[in-house]
N, CA, C and O atoms as a GROMACS GRO file, in nm:
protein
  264
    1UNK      N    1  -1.047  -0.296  -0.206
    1UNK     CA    2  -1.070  -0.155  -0.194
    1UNK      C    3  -0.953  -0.072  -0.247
    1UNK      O    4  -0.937   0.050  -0.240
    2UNK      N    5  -0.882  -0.158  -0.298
    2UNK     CA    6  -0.781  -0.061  -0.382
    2UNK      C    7  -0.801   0.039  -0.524
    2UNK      O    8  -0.888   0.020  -0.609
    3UNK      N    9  -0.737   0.107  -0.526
    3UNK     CA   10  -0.777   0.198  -0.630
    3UNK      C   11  -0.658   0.229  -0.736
    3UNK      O   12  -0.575   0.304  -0.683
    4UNK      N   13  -0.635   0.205  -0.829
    4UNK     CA   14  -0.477   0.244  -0.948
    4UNK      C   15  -0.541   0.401  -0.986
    4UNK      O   16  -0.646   0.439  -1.036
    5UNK      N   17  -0.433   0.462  -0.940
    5UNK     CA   18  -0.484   0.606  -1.001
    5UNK      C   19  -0.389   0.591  -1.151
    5UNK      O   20  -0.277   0.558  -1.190
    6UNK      N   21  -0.540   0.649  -1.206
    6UNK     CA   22  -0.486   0.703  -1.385
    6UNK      C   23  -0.415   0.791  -1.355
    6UNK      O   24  -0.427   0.863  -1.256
    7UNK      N   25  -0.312   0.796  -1.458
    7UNK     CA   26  -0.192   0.910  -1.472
    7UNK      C   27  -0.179   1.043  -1.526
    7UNK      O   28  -0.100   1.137  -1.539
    8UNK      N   29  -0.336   0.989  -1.561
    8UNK     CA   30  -0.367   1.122  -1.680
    8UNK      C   31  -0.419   1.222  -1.538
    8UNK      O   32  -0.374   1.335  -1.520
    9UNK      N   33  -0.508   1.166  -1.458
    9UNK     CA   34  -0.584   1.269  -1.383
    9UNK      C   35  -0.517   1.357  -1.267
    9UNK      O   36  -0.572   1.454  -1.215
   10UNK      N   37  -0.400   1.312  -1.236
   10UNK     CA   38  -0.326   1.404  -1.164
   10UNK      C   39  -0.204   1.404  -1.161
   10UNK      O   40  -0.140   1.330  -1.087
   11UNK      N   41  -0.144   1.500  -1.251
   11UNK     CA   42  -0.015   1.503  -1.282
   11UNK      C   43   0.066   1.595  -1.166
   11UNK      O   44   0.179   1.564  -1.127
   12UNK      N   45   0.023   1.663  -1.138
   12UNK     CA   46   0.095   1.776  -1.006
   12UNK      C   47   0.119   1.703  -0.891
   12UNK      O   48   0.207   1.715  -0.805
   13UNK      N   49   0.014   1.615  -0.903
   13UNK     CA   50   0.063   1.524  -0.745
   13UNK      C   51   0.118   1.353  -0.740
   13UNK      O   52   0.053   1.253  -0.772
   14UNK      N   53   0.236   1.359  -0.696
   14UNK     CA   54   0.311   1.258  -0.724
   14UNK      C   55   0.324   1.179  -0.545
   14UNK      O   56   0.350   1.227  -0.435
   15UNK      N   57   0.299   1.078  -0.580
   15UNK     CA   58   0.281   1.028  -0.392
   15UNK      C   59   0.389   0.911  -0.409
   15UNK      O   60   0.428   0.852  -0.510
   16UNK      N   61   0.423   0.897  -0.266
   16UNK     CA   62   0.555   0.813  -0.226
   16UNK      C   63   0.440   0.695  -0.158
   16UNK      O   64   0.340   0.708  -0.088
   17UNK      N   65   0.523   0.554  -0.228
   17UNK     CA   66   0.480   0.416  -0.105
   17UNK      C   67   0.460   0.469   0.004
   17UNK      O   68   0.564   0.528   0.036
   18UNK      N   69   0.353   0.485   0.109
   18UNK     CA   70   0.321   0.483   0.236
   18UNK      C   71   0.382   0.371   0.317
   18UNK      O   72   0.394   0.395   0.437
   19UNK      N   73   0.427   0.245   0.272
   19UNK     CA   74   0.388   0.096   0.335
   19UNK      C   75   0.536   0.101   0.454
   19UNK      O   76   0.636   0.172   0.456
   20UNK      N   77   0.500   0.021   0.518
   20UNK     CA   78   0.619   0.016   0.620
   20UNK      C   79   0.692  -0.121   0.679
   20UNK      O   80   0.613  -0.191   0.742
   21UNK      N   81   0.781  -0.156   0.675
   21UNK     CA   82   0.802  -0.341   0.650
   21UNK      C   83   0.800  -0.363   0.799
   21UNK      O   84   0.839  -0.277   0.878
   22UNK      N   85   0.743  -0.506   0.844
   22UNK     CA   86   0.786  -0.530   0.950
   22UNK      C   87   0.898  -0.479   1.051
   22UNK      O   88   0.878  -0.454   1.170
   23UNK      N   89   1.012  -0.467   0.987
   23UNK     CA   90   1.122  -0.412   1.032
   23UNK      C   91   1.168  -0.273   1.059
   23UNK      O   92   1.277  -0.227   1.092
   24UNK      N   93   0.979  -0.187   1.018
   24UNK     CA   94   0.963  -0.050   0.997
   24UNK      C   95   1.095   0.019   0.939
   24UNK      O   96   1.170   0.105   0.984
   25UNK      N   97   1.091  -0.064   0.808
   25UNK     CA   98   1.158   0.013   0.706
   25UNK      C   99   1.049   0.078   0.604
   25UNK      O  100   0.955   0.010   0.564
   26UNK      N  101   1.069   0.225   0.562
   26UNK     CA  102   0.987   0.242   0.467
   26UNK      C  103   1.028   0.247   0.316
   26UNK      O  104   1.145   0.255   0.276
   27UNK      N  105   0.911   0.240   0.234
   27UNK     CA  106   0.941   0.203   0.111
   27UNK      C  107   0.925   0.324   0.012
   27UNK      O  108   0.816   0.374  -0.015
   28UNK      N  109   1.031   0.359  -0.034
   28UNK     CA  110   0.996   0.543  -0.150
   28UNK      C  111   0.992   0.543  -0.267
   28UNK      O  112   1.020   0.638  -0.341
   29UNK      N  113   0.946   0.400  -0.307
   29UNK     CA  114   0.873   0.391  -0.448
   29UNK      C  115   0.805   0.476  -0.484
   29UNK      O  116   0.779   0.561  -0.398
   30UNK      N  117   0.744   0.496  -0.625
   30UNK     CA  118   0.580   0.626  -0.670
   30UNK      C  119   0.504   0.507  -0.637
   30UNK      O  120   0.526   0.392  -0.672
   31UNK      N  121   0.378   0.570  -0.540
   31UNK     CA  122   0.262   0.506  -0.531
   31UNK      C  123   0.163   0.544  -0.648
   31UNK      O  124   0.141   0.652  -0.702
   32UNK      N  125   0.095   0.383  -0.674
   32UNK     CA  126  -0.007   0.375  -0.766
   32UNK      C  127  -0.142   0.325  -0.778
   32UNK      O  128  -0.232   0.343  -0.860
   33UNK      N  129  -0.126   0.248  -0.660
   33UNK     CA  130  -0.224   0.233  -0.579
   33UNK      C  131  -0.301   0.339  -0.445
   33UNK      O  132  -0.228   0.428  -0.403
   34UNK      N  133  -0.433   0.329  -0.387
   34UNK     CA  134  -0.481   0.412  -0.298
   34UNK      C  135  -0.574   0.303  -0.223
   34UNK      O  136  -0.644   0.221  -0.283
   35UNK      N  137  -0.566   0.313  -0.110
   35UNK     CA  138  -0.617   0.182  -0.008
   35UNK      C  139  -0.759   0.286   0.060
   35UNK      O  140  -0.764   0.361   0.158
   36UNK      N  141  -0.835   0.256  -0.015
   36UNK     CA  142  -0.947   0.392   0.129
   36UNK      C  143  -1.006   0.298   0.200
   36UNK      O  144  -1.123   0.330   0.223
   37UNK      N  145  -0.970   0.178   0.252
   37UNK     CA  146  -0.967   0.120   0.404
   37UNK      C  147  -0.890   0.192   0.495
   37UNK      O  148  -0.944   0.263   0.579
   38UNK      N  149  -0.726   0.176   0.484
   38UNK     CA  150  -0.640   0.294   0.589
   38UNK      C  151  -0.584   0.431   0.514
   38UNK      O  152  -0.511   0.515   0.565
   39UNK      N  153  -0.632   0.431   0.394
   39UNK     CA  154  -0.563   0.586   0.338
   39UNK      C  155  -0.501   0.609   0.318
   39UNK      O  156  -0.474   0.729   0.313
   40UNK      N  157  -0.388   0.480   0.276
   40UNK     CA  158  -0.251   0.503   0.230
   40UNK      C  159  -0.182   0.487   0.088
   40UNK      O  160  -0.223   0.394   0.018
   41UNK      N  161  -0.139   0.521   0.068
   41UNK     CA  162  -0.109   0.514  -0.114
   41UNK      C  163   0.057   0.409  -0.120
   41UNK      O  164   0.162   0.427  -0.057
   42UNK      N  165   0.030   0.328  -0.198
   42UNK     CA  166   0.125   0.218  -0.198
   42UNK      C  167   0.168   0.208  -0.387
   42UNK      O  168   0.097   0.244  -0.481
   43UNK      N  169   0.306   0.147  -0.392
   43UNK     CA  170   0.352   0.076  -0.484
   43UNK      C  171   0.262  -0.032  -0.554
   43UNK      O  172   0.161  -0.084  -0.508
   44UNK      N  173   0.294  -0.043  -0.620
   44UNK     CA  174   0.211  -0.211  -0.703
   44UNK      C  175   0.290  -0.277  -0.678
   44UNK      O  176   0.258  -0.382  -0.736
   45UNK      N  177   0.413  -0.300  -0.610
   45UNK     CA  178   0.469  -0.440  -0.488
   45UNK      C  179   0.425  -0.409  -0.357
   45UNK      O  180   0.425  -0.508  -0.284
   46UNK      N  181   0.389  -0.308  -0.305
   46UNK     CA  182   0.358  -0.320  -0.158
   46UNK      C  183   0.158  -0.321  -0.170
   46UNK      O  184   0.089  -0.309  -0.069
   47UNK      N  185   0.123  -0.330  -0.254
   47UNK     CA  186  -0.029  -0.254  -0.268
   47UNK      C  187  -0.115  -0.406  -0.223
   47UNK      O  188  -0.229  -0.402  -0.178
   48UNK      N  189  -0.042  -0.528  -0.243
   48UNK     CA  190  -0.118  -0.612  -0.236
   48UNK      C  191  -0.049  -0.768  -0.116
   48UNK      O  192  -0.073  -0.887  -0.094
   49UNK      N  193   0.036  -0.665  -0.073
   49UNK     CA  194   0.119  -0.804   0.045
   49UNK      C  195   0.130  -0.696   0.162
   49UNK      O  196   0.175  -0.584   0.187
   50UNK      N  197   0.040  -0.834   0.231
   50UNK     CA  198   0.014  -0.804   0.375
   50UNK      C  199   0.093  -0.803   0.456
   50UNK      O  200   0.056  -0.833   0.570
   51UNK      N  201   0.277  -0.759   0.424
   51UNK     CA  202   0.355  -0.785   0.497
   51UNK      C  203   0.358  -0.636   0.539
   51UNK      O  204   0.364  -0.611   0.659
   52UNK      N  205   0.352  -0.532   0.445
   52UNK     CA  206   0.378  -0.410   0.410
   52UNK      C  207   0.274  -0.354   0.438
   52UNK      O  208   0.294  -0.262   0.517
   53UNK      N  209   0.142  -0.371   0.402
   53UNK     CA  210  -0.021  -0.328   0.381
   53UNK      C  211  -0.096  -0.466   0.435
   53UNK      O  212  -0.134  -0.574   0.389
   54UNK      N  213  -0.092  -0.391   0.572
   54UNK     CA  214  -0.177  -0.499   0.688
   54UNK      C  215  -0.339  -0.494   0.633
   54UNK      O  216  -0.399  -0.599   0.654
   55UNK      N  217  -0.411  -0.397   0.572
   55UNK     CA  218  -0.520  -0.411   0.501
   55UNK      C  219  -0.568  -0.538   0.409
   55UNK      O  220  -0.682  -0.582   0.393
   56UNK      N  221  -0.482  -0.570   0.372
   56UNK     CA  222  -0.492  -0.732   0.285
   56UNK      C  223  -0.492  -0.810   0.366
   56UNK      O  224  -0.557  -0.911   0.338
   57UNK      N  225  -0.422  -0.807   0.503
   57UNK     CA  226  -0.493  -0.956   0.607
   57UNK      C  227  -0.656  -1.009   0.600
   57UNK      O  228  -0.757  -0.939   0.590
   58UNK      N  229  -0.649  -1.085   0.604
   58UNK     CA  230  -0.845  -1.150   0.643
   58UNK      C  231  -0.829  -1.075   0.752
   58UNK      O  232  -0.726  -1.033   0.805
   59UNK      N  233  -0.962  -1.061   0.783
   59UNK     CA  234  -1.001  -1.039   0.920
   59UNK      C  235  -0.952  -1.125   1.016
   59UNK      O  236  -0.978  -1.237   0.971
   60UNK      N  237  -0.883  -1.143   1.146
   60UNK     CA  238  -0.851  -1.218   1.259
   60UNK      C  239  -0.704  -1.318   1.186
   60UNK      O  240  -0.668  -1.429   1.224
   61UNK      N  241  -0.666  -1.268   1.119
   61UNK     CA  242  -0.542  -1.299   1.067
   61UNK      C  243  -0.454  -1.220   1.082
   61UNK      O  244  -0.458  -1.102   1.048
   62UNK      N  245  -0.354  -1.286   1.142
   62UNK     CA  246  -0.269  -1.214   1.204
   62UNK      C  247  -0.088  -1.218   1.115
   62UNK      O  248   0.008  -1.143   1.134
   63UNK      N  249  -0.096  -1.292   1.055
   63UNK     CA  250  -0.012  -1.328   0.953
   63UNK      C  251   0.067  -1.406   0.972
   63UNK      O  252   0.013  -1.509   1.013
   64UNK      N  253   0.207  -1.416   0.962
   64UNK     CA  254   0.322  -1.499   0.954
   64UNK      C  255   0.257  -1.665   0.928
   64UNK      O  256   0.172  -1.698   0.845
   65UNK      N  257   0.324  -1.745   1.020
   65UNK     CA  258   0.344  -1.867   1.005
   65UNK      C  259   0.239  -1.936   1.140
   65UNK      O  260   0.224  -1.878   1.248
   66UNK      N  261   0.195  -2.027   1.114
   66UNK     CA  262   0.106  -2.070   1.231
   66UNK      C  263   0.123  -2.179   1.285
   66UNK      O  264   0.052  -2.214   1.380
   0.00000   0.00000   0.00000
């Protein structure tokens, strides 16, 4: 459900990584990605690891190590 916004279509609006690390550090990359599962706009390193963007877990996955 991710989305890469073209660059062409909105130039006035420039969005920051949403994502937040385990360690609730946040990340102030330009987001380029758009998640409309939770609505958050992410990096193309945070857009697709579920460490950052809990949306990429499977369902009933809880992550880490098992």
């Amino acid at each position: 459900m991710l989305q890469q916004v073209n660059p062409t279509e909105s130039q006035s609006a420039e969005w920051i990584c949403q994502a937040v690390s385990p360690l609730d550090e946040p990340c102030d990359a330009k987001a380029t990605h758009y998640c409309e599962v939770c609505e958050r706009w992410f990096c193309e390193l945070h857009a697709r690891d579920e460490e950052w963007h809990t949306c990429m877990l499977e369902p009933g996955d809880e992550g880490g190590e098992g």
